[in-house]
VOLONU-172279 format. One record per atom (N, C-alpha, C): residue in three letters; x, y, z. Coordinates in steps of 0.05 Angstrom, whole numbers, plus 5000, padded with zeros to 4 digits. Atoms other than C-alpha are relative to their C-alpha. Last residue first. Layout:
ALAXYZ;...
END
This chain:
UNK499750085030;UNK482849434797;UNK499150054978;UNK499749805030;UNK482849854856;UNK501549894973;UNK497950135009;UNK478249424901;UNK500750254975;UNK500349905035;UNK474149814945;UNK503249904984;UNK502549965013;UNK473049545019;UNK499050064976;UNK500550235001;UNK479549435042;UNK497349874994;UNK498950245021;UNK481750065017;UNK499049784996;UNK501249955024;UNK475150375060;UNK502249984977;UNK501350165012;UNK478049975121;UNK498150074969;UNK500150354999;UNK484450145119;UNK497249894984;UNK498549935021;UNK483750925112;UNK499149794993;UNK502449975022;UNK478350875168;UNK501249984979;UNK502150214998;UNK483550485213;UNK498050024979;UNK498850255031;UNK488850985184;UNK498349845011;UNK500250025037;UNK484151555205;UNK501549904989;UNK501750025011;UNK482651285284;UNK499550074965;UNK500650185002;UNK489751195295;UNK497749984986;UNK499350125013;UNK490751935281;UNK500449714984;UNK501549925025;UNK486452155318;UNK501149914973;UNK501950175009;UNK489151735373;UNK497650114977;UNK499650295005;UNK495552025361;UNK497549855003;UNK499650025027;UNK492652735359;UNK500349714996;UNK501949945014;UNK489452625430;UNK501049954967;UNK502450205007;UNK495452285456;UNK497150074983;UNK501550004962;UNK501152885447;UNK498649734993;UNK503150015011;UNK505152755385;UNK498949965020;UNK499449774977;UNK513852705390;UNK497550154993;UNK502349815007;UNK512351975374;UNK500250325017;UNK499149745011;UNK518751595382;UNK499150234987;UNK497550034991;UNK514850915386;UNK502050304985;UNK497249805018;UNK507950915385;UNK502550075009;UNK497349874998;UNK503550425407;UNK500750134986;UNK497449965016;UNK495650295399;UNK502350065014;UNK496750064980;UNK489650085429;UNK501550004977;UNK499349774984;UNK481950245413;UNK502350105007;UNK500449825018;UNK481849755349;UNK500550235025;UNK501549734987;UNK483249205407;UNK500350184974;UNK502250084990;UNK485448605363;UNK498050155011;UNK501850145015;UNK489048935310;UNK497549895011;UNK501750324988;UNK493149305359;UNK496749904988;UNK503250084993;UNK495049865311;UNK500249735014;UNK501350335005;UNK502549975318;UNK497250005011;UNK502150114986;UNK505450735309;UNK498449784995;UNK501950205005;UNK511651065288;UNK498149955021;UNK500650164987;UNK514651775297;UNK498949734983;UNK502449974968;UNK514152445282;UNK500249715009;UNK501150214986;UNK519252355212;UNK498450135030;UNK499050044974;UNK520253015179;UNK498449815007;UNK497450095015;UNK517853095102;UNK501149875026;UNK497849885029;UNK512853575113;UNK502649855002;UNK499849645003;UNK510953245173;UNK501250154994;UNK499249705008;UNK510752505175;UNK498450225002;UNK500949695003;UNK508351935210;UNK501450164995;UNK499149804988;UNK510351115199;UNK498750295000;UNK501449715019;UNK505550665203;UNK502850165014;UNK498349844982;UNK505749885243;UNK500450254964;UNK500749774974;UNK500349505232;UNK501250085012;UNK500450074970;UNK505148885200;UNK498650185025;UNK500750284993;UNK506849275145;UNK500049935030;UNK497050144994;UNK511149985141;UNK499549625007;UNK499850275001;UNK505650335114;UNK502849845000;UNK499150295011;UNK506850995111;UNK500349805010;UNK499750244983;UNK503051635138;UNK500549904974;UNK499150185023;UNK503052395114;UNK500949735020;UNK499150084990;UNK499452895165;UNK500949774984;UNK499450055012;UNK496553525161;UNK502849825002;UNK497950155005;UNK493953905208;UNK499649764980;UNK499750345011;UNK487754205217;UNK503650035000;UNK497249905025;UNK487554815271;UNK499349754986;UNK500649825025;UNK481054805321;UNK501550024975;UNK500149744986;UNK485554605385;UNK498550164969;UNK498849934985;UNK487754005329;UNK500450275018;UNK500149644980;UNK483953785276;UNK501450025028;UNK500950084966;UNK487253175238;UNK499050305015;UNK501149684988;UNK487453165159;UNK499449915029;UNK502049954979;UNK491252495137;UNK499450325014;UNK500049764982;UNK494752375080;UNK498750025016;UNK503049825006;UNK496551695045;UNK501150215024;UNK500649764982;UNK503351285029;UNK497550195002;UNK497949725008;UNK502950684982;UNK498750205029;UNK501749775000;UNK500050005000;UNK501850255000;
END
């Protein structure tokens, strides 16, 4: 799967937030270009995640969880053949 964007609101502000698939529900996060961090969906719990070297309060991070979950499942839902 190739790299996508994610819009996150933040204190009213969007942000803008470039994620890659690094397999195995684990994502890396950019910003403009600058790494922020990774982060592992727990597949089983959808509520629960890690992130490792995330310099990203919790709110954003789990906003951010929540829009590669939705990313996910509306790929995994439309075939692009």
């Amino acid at each position: 799967m190739k790299q996508f964007r994610l819009e996150v609101a933040n204190e009213g502000q969007a942000r803008f937030f470039d994620i890659r698939p690094l397999g195995n529900a684990r994502y890396e996060i950019f910003v403009e270009g600058e790494t922020m961090g990774t982060i592992l969906l727990d597949e089983q719990d959808h509520a629960r995640c890690e992130s490792q070297g995330c310099e990203l309060d919790l709110p954003i991070l789990n906003s951010i969880r929540a829009g590669i979950q939705s990313h996910e499942q509306w790929n995994n839902g439309h075939s692009h053949t």
